[in-house]
N, C-alpha and C positions, 0 to 999 in steps of 0.2 A: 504494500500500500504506500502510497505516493506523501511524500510531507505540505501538510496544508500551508497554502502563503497566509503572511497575515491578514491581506484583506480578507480571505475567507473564512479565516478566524475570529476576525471581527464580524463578517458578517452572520457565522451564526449565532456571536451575542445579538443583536442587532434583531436577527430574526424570532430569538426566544422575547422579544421585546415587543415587537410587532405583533409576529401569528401567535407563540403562545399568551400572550395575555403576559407574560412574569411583570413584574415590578422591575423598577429600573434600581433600584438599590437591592435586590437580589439575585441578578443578572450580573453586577458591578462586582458584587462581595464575590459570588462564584468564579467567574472571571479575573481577581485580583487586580479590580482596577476600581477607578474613586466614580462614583456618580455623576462628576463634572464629566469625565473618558468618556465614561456612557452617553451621555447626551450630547457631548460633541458628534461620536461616531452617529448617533441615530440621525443627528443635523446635516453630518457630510454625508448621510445615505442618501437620505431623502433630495439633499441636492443635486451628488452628483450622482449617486446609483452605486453601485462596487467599487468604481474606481476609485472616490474619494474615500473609501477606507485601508487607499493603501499609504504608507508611511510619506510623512512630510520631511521635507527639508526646513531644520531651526534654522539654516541663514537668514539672513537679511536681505532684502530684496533691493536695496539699494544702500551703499554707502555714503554719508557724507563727509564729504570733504572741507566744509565751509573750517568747520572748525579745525583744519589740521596746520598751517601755522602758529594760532595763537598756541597748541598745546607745543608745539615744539618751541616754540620762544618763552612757554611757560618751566618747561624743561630745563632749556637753558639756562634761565633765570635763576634756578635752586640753587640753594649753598650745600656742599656736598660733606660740610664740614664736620 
């Protein structure tokens, strides 16, 4: 037998949430995940369908850079004493 991705693993918390009726804080507890997890996942379901329950990227979706002189002049500034 084949190892399940996490989407699918998600989604069948997701589905015991949906088609069986369970509660979402006893879906979370079995699953070992917090009630916020849970409700996200049933949000990125209902969005996007399976795909949104596969793993995200924490980066940042953009950098900025306004502020990267002043920390470098800030930097500079230190007494290293």
């Amino acid at each position: 037998m084949r190892e399940m991705s996490v989407a699918e693993q998600r989604y069948k918390a997701v589905l015991a949430v949906i088609a069986d009726g369970r509660t979402v804080t006893e879906v979370a507890s079995d699953w070992g995940v917090s009630r916020q997890t849970m409700h996200d996942w049933l949000a990125r379901y209902e969005a996007e369908g399976l795909e949104g329950l596969n793993n995200r990227s924490h980066r940042p979706t953009h950098r900025s850079c306004r502020d990267g002189p002043q920390i470098l002049l800030a930097t500079l500034d230190l007494d290293f004493d």
